[in-house]
C-alpha positions in Angstrom: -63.4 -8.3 6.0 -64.5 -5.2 7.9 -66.1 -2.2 6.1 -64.6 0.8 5.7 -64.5 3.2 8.8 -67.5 5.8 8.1 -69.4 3.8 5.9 -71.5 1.8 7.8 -70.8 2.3 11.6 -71.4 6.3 12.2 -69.7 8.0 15.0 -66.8 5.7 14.4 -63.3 7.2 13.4 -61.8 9.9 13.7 -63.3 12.8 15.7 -62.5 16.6 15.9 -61.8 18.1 20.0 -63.5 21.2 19.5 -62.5 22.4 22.9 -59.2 23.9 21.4 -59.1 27.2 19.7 -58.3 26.4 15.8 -54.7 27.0 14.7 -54.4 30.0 13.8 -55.8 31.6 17.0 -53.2 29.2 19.0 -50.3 30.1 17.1 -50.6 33.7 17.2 -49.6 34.4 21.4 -46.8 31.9 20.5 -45.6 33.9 17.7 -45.8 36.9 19.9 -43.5 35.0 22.8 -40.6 34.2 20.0 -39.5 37.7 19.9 -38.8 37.9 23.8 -37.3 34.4 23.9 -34.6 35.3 20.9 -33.9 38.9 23.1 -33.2 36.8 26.4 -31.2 34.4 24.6 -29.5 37.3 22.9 -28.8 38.8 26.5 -28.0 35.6 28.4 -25.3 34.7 25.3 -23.5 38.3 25.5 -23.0 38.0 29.2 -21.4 34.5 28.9 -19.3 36.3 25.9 -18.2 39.3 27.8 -17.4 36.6 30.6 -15.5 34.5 28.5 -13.6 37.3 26.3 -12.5 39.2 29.5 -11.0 36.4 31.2 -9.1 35.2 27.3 -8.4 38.9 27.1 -6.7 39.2 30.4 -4.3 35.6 29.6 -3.1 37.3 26.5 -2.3 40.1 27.9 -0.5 38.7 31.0 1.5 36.8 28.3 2.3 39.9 26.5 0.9 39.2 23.4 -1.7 40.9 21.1 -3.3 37.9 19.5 -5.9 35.9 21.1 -5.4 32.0 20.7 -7.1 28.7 21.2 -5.5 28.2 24.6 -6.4 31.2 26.2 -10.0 31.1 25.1 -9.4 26.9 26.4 -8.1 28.4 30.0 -10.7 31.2 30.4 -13.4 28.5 29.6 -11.6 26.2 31.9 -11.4 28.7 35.1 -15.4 29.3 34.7 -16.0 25.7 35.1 -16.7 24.5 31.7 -13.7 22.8 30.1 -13.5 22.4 26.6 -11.4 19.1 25.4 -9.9 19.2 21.9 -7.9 22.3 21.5 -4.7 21.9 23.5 -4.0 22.3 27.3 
């Protein structure tokens, strides 16, 4: 049976990089990038919306009616290129 790691064979085991900053100092910049990550998101998500909304917006109102549905948000998806399956049409 072999002896423990540490106990009789120094420099065996494991062994620290100390090249890297510690932890802290390499989560901090990261932390720092979240907030401009979430506010492109934010704008990249409210231009797909507006998108999206004005082209449901414009089959309900062709169809005369003042309600929204599944179908029109379905066709307005549809007529950007990304069908949705599952709700009709």
């Amino acid at each position: 049976m072999l002896p423990a790691k540490g106990k009789e064979y120094p420099g065996l085991g494991y062994q620290r990089l100390r090249d890297k900053p510690p932890k802290a100092q390499q989560q901090q910049p990261a932390a720092a990038q979240y907030g401009l990550i979430y506010e492109e998101t934010r704008g990249v998500l409210k231009v797909f919306l507006e998108n999206v909304i004005r082209d449901a917006v414009t089959y309900t109102e062709h169809a005369r009616r003042k309600t929204v549905t599944a179908l029109d948000v379905v066709y307005a998806l549809k007529r950007q290129g990304r069908t949705l399956y599952g709700f009709g049409g």
